[in-house]
C-alpha positions in Angstrom: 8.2 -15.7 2.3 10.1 -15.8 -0.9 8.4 -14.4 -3.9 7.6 -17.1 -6.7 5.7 -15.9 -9.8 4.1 -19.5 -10.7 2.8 -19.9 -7.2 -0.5 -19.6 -5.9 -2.1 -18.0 -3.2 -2.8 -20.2 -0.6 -6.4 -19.0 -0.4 -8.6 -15.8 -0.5 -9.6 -14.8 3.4 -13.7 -15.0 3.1 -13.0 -13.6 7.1 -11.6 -10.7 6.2 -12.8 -7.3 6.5 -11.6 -3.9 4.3 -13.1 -1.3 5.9 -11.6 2.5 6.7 -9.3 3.2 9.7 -10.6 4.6 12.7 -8.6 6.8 15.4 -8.8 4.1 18.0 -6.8 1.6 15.4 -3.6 3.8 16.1 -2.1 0.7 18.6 -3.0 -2.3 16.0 -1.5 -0.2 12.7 1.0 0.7 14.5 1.9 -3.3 14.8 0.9 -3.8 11.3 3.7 -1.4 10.4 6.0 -2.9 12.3 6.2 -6.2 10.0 8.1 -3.7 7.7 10.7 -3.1 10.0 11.1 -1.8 13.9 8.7 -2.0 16.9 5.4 -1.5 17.2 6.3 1.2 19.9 8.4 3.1 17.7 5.5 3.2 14.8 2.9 4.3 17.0 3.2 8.6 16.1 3.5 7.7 12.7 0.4 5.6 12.7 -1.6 8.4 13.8 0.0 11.1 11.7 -1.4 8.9 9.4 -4.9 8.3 10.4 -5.0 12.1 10.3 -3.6 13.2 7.4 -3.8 10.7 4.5 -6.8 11.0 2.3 -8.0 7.3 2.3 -6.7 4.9 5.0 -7.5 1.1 4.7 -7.1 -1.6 7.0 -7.8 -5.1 6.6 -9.2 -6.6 9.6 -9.4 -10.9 10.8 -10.5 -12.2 14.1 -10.6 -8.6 15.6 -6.7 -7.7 14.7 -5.8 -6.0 12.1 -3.6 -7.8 9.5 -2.7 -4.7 6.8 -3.0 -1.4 5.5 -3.5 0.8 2.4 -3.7 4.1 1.9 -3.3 6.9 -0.8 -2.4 11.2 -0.7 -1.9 13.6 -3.0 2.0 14.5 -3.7 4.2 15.5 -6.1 5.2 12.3 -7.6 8.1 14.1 -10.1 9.8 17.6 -9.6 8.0 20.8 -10.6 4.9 18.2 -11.7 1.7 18.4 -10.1 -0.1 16.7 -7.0 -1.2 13.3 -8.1 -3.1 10.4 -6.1 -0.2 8.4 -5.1 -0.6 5.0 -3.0 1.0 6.0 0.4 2.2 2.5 1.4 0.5 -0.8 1.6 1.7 -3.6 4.4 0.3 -7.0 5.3 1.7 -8.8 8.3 3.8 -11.9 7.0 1.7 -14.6 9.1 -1.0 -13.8 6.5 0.8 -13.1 3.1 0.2 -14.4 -0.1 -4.0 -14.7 0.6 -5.3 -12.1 -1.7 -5.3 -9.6 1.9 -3.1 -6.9 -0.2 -5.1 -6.9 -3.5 -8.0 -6.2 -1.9 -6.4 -3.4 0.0 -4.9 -2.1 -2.8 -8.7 -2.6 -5.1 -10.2 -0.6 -2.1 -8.1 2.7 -2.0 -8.1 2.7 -5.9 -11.9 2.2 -5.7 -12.6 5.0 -3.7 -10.1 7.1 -5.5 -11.8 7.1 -9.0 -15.2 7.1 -7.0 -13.9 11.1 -6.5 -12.1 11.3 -9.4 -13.2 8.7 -11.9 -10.5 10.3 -14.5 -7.3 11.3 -12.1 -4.4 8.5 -12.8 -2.8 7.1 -8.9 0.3 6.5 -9.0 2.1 4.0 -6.9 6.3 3.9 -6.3 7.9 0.2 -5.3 11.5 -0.8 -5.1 12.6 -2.2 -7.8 14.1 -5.5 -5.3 10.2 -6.0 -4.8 8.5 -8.3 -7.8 5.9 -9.6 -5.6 4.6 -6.2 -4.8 5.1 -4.9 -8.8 3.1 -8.4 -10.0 0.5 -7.4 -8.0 0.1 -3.7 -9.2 0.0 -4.9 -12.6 -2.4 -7.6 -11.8 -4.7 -4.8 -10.6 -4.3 -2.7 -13.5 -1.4 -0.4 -13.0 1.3 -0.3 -15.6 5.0 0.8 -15.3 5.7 4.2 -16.4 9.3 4.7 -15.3 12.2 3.7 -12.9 14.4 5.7 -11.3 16.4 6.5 -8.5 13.8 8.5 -6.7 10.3 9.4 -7.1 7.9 11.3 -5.0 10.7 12.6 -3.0 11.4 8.6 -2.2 15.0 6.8 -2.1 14.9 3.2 -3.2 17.1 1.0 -2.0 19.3 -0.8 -4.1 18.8 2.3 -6.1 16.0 1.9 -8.5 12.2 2.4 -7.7 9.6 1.6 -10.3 7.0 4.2 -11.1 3.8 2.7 -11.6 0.6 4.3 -12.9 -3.4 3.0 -12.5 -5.9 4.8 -15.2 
C-alpha cells in the first residue's frame, strides 16, 4: 500500500489486542515477520531468539492470529556511546495496514519503557525510503535527531537511515 500523507486510516481495530508475546507465539511471529520479506519457515529461529532476548516484545493480536509486532533492547545506537532503549523493529501484516495496529504497538513498548525508566530517551532507526513509518514516529512523539548511513550497527538501504529519538 502506497504511502499518502493526507490519507486516512481506514479505521482503528476496536478487536484488537496488544498484549506481550508469549513462547508458544514463535509460529504466528514468525509469519508476521515474514510480510517483511522471506517465509515464515525461514523466520521461525529468529522469532524465538527474539521472544528470548528482547526486553519488551509486543504483538498485536485479531481473530486469534497475530497481525504485528513491536519490540525494544538496549544497544549501542552510535559508536563508543552508551546502551540506549532502541525500538527493535515493528511489522504489521499488509492485509491490515493503515488501521492504527502499528501506533498502538509502537505506544505500548514506549509505554512500558518509561514505566522503568520514566527519564531514559528510546531511540528508533528507519530507512530513510520509509515516510509512512517516520510520520508515524513523529506522530507519537519521537523527533529526528540525525540521518546517516548507519546507526546501531544497521545498513540502510538506499543509504540513509533516520535517527529518531522519543523523550
Amino acid at each position: 500500500m502506497e504511502f499518502l500523507p493526507e490519507a486516512r486510516s481506514l479505521r482503528a481495530r476496536d478487536d484488537v489486542v496488544v498484549r506481550a508475546v508469549r513462547s508458544t507465539d514463535v509460529g504466528e511471529l514468525s509469519v508476521v515477520m515474514s510480510a517483511r520479506g522471506g517465509t515464515a519457515e525461514e523466520h521461525v529461529d529468529r522469532a524465538r531468539r527474539l521472544i528470548g532476548r528482547l526486553s519488551v516484545l509486543s504483538v498485536a493480536e485479531m481473530d486469534d492470529a497475530l497481525v504485528g509486532w513491536s519490540g525494544a533492547q538496549k544497544a549501542v545506537i552510535e559508536v563508543g556511546g552508551a546502551p540506549e532503549w532502541l525500538i527493535a523493529g515493528l511489522t504489521v501484516v499488509p492485509a491490515q495496514r493503515r488501521r492504527g495496529i502499528a501506533a498502538r504497538l509502537l505506544g505500548d513498548v514506549v509505554a512500558k519503557l518509561r514505566t522503568w525508566e520514566p527519564k531514559s530517551p528510546v531511540f528508533s532507526v528507519i530507512n530513510a525510503q520509509n515516510p509512512a513509518s517516520v510520520a508515524l514516529h513523529e506522530g507519537l512523539g519521537f523527533r529526528e535527531v540525525a540521518r546517516g548511513v548507519t546507526f546501531a550497527r544497521i545498513e540502510f538501504t538506499g543509504g540513509e537511515g533516520v535517527l529518531l529519538r522519543h523523550g
